[in-house]
Structures are given as structure tokens and as C-alpha cells.
C-alpha positions as CSV (number, residue, x, y, z in Angstrom):
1,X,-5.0,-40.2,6.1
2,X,-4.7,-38.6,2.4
3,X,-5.6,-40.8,-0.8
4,X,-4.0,-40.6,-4.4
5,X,-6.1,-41.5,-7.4
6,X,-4.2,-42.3,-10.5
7,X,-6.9,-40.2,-12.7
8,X,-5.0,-41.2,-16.0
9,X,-5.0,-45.1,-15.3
10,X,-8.8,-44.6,-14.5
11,X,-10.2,-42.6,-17.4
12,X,-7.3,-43.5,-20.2
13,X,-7.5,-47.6,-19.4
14,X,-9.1,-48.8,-22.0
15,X,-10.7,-51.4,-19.5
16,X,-11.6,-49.0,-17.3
17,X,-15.1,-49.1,-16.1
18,X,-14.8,-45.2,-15.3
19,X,-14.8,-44.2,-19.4
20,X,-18.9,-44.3,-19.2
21,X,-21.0,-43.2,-16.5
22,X,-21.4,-46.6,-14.4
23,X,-23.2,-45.6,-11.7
24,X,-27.0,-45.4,-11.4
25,X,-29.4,-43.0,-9.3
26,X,-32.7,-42.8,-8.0
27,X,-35.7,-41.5,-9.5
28,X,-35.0,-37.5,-10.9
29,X,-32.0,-37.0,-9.3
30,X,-29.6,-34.8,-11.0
31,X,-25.9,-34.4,-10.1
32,X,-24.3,-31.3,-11.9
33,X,-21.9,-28.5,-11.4
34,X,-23.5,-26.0,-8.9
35,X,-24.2,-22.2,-9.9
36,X,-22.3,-19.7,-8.2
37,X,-25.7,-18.0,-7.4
38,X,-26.4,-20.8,-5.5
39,X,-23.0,-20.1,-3.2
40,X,-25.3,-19.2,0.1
41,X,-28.0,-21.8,0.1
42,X,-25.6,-24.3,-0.3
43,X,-23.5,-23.1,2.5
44,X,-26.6,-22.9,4.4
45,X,-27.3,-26.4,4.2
46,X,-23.5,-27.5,5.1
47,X,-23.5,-25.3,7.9
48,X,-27.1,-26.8,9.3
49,X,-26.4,-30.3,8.8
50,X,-22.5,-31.4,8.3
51,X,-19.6,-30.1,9.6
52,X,-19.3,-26.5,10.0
53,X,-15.8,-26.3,9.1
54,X,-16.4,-27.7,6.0
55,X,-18.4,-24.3,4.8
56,X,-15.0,-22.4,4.8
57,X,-13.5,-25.5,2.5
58,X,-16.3,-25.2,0.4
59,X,-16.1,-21.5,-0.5
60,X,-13.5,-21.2,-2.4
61,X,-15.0,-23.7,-4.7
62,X,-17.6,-21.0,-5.6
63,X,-14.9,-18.5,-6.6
64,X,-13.6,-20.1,-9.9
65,X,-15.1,-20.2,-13.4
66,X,-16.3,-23.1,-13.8
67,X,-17.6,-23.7,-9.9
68,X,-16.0,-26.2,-8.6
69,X,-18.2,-27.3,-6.7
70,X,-20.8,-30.5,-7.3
71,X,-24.2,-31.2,-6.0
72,X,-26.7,-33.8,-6.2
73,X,-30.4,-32.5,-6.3
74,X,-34.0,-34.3,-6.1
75,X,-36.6,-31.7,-7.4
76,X,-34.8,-28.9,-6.2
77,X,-33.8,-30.2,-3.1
78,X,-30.0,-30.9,-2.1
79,X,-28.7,-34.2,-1.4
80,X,-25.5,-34.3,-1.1
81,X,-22.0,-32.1,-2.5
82,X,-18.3,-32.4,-2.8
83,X,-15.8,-30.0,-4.4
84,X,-12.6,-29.7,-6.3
85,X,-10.0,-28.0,-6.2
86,X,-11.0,-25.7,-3.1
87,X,-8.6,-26.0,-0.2
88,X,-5.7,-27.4,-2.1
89,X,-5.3,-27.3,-5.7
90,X,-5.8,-31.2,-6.8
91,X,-7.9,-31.7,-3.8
92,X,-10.8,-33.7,-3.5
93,X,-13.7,-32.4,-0.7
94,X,-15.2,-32.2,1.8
95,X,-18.0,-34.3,0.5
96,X,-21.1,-35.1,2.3
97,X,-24.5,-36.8,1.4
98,X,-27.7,-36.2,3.6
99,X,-28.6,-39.0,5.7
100,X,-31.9,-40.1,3.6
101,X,-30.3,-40.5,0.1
102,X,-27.3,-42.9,1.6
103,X,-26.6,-45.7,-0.3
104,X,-28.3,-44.6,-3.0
105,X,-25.8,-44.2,-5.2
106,X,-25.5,-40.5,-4.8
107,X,-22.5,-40.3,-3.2
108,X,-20.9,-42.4,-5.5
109,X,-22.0,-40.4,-8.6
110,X,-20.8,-37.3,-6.8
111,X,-17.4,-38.8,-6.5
112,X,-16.8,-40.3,-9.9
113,X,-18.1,-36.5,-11.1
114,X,-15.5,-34.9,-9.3
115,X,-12.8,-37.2,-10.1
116,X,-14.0,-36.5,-14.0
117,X,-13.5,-33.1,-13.3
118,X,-10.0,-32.9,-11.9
119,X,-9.1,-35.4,-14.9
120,X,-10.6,-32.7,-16.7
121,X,-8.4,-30.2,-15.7
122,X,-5.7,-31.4,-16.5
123,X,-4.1,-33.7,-13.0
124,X,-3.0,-36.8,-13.8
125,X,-3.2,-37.7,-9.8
126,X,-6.2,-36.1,-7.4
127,X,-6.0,-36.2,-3.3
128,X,-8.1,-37.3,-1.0
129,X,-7.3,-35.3,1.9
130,X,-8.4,-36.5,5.6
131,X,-10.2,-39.6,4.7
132,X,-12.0,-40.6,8.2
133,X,-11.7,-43.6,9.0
134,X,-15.6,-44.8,8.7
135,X,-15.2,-43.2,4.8
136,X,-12.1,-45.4,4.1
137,X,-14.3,-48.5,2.8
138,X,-16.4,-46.2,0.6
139,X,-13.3,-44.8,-1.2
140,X,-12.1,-47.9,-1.7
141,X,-14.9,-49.5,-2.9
142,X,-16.3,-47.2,-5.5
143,X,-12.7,-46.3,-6.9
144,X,-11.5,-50.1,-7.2
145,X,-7.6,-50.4,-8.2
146,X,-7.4,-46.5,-8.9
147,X,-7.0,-45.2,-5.2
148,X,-4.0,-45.9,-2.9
149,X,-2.9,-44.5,0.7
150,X,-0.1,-41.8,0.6
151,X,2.1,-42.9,3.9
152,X,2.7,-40.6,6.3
153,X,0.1,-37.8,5.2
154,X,-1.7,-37.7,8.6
155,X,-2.2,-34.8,9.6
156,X,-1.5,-33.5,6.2
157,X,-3.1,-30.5,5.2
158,X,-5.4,-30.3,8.2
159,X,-2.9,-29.9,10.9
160,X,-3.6,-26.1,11.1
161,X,-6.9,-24.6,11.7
162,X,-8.8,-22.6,13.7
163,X,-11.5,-24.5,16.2
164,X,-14.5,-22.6,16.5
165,X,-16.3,-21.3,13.6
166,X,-18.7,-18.8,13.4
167,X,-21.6,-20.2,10.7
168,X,-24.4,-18.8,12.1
169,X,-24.3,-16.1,9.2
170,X,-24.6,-18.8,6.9
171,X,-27.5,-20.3,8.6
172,X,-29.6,-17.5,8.6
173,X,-28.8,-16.7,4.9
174,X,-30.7,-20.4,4.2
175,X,-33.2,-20.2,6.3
176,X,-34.2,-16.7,4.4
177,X,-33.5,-18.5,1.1
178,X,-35.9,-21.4,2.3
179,X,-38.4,-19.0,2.6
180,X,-37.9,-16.9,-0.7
181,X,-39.3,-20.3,-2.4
């Protein structure tokens, strides 16, 4: 299932909690834009520990000016990513937050970031696209009012793809950046 968020309503209401940053984070954890020279350790870590499909929706995040793509970082380390604009223009993800820093907040930062930066560029609506249905809640909750189901969008985007992909080449390029450190 595929989400709208009304991006206007949630950054141009003048009640809207979204016109500050609301959301709070642990310790030194930074959530920025990542640096396209950061393109294959970030792949890396997708490819090792989320879905390795979601390293080809990723890439094409790395390819515009600004990068499109967010991260959330704890003294260098990665927690957790999403992107903009990658797959589909106006699209949201894939997002994902390691295990450890759940429910930290991180996740939710990362999202609200993201939205920013589609409102940013200029969409008045962005799309969620293949919301699972364990992620539904989450959506819902941290977007409030702003963040409606688009009927009939399943399959959406995601009906086509290939099923087995190849990431080992993206492992191996972490695991050497890893040990460059």
C-alpha cells in the first residue's frame, strides 16, 4: 500500500508541529544529508543488514546534487537511512534503522528530514511507496493528520522487478572500507 503526505498542510499550517524540529535524539547522534563519497559504504551496510533490493533504490539517490539520500550517524557509525526522490520522483524510501537504535527516535528524525526535503523541493504531496504492513503504525503515528492511504496503489510501483540481486560487490566494497578506518 502507497501513502500521500500533504507536505504543504504539514510545513505551511501554522499549527503545525512539523515548522520546528520536534523530535529528539540520543546522545551525539547526527542526522544529515549523506556525501556522495560515502555512496559505497553506505551501500555496504544496506546490502549486509536490510534488504538487498533496497541497494539498487538507493543508488540513484547518490546521483543528484544535493544527495538525496539521509543518514543518521553515532560517532561515525550508521544507524539508520532513507532517501528521496530515488526510484520515483516524489518518492519516499526505502528507509531502514539498525536494530539497536529502534525507538530511539532515529527513525522518526530521518522521516520528518526527508519529508523537509521533498517540501523543499518544491512537492506539495510526497509518496510513500510499499508501506509494509508492520511499518503502517509508524507512519501514522509520527506523521499525525498529514498522511493518508492512496486506494488501490498495491502493487504500485513495485509490481516489476527482478528477484535475485547480486550485492555481494557491494559487500566487499564495505568490508574494505571498514578496514581503511
Amino acid at each position: 500500500m502507497d501513502y500521500v503526505v500533504n507536505l504543504v498542510n504539514m510545513f505551511e499550517d501554522k499549527d503545525s508541529p512539523f515548522l520546528k524540529k520536534i523530535f529528539r535524539l540520543p546522545g551525539d547522534v547526527i542526522i544529515r544529508r549523506a556525501a556522495a563519497n560515502e555512496r559505497h559504504a553506505i551501500l555496504g551496510v544496506i546490502a549486509e543488514h536490510f534488504h538487498p533490493n533496497w541497494v539498487d533504490e538507493i543508488s540513484p539517490a547518490f546521483d543528484k546534487v544535493p544527495v538525496t539520500c539521509f543518514i543518521a550517524t553515532q560517532n561515525g557509525k550508521l544507524l539508520g537511512f532513507a532517501c528521496i526522490d530515488g526510484l520515483r520522483k516524489g518518492f519516499f524510501g526505502a528507509m531502514g534503522v539498525i536494530p539497536t537504535a529502534r525507538k530511539t527516535g532515529v527513525g522518526r528524525g530521518i522521516l520528518i528530514e526527508c519529508m523537509r526535503g521533498l517540501y523543499e523541493m518544491g512537492y506539495p504531496y510526497g509518496i510513500i511507496g510499499g508501506v509494509a504492513p508492520d511499518a503502517t503504525g509508524f507512519y501514522k503515528k509520527v506523521l499525525e493528520g498529514y498522511v493518508s492511504e492512496i486506494p488501490n496503489s498495491d502493487p504500485g510501483i513495485y509490481r516489476y522487478g527482478v528477484e535475485e540481486v547480486n550485492v555481494d560487490v557491494y559487500k566487499d566494497l564495505y568490508k574494505a572500507f571498514r578496514n581503511d578506518k
